[in-house]
MARVO-899326 format. One record per residue (C-alpha): residue in three letters; x, y, z. Coordinates in steps of 0.2 Angstrom, whole numbers, plus 5000, padded with zeros to 4 digits. Layout:
ALAXYZ ...
This chain:
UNK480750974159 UNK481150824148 UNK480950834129 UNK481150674118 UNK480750654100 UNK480450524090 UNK479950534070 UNK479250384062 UNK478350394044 UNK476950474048 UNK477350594060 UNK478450664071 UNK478050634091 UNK478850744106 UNK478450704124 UNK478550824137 UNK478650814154 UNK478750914168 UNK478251074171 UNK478051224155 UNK478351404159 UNK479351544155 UNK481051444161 UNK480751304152 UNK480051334136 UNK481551414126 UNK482451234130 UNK480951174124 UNK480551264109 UNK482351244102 UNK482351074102 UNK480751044094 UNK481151184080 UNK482951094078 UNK482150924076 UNK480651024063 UNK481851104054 UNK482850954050 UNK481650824045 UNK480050944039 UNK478750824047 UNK476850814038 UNK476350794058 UNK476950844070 UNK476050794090 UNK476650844106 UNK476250744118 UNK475650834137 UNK475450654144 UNK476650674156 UNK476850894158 UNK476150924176 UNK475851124174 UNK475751244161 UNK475551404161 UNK475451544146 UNK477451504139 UNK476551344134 UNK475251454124 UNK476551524115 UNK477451364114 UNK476051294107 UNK475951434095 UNK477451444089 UNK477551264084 UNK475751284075 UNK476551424064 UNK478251324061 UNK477251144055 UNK475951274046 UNK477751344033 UNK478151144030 UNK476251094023 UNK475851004043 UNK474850994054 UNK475051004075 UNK474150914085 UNK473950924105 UNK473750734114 UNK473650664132 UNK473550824138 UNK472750824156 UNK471250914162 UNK472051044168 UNK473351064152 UNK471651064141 UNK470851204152 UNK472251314150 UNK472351264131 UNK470251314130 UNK470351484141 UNK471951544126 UNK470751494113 UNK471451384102 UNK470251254101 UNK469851344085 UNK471451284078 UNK470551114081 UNK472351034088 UNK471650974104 UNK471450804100 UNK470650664114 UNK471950564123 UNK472950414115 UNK473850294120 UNK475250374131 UNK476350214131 UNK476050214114 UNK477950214106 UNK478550234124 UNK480150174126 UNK481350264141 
């Protein structure tokens, strides 16, 4: 699982790769909560662009990070997320915390 982070003015981007589940997304969570914690982002998106399976340690990943953003005044949202990504996001129900958003740009900011 690869984790990078990038924080511009308006909002704070992390892209995953990989795969998320329960071996993963400790590493995961830590380092997005480090990167929260120390510069209290107004947005913060996690981009699935690249995250080949998920299973329900990314629902809880998911939710942590929408529970973390929510103490600092932000907002999460969800992008690039495949079809599969979005399905599993839709049977945990939380597209009623309307951060599922329709896919960008995935190159967008990309720079490896």
């Amino acid at each position: 699982m690869g984790v990078r982070v990038e924080n511009t003015p308006e909002k704070m981007i992390v892209w995953l790769s990989g795969e998320i589940d329960h071996h993963t997304a400790r590493q995961i969570r830590e380092q997005v909560d480090n990167a929260v914690e120390m510069l209290k982002p107004k947005r913060l998106c996690l981009d699935f662009g690249e995250v080949g399976f998920m299973d329900s340690s990314g629902i809880g990943l998911i939710m942590g990070r929408y529970r973390l953003i929510q103490l600092y005044g932000g907002d999460l949202e969800i992008i690039n997320a495949s079809e599969r990504v979005r399905k599993v996001i839709q049977f945990a129900g939380l597209e009623r915390l309307h951060v599922l958003k329709e896919k960008e740009d995935v190159n967008a900011g990309k720079s490896r």
